[in-house]
N, C-alpha and C positions, 0 to 999 in steps of 0.2 A: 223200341227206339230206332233200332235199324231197318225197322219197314216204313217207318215216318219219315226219314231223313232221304230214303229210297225213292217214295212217294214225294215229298216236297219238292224236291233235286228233281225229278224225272217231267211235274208240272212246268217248274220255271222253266226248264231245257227247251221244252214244249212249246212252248208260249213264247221266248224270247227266239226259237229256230223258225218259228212259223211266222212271226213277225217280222224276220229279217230275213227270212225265204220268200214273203211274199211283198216286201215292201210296205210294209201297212204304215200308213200316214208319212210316208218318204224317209223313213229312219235311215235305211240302204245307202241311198242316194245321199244323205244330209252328214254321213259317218262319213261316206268314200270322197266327197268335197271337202270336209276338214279333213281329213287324213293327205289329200294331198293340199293344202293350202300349207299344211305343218311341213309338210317335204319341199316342198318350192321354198317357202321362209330360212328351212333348217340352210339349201343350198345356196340363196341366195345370202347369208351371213355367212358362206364358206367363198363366195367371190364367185359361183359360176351362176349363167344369166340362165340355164332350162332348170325347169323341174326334171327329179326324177323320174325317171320312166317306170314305176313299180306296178306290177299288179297286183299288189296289197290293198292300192286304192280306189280299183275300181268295182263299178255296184255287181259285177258279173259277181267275182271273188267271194266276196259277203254275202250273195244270197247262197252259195255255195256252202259258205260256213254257215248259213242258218238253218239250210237243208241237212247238213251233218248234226246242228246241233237238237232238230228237230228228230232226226232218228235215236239220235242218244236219250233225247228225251224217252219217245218208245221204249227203248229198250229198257232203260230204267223203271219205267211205270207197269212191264212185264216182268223183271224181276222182283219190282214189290207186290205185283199179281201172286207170284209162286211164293215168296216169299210169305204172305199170307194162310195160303192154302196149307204149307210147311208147319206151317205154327212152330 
């Protein structure tokens, strides 16, 4: 049970870190422009006329977190490697 949920976890990581490390079909880019439309909206119903200046919301950030979330993947799909060979 625990090398399957190792294995599944360690694919999706994979897939969703690589996709969003490499931009694939503008996902990057189309997250970091809603993410700051919600931050200009959030302040502009607080009375100030800039968006937040975050770097939450820019494609740099997030391809970053997809490149982390891509090694995490790795590393998961090596520990259900071992995991395996363990029995």
């Amino acid at each position: 049970m625990l090398l399957s949920v190792f294995s599944l976890g360690g694919l999706v990581a994979l897939w969703c870190g690589v996709s969003w490390a490499f931009d694939v079909r503008g996902i990057t880019t189309r997250r970091s422009e809603r993410i700051r439309r919600k931050n200009a909206d959030t302040w502009a119903a607080a009375g100030r006329l800039d968006a937040s200046p975050g770097v939450f919301a820019t494609p740099g950030y997030l391809r970053f977190l997809g490149a982390l979330m891509a090694f995490a993947g790795l590393v998961l799909l090596a520990a259900s490697y071992a995991l395996w060979h363990l029995n």
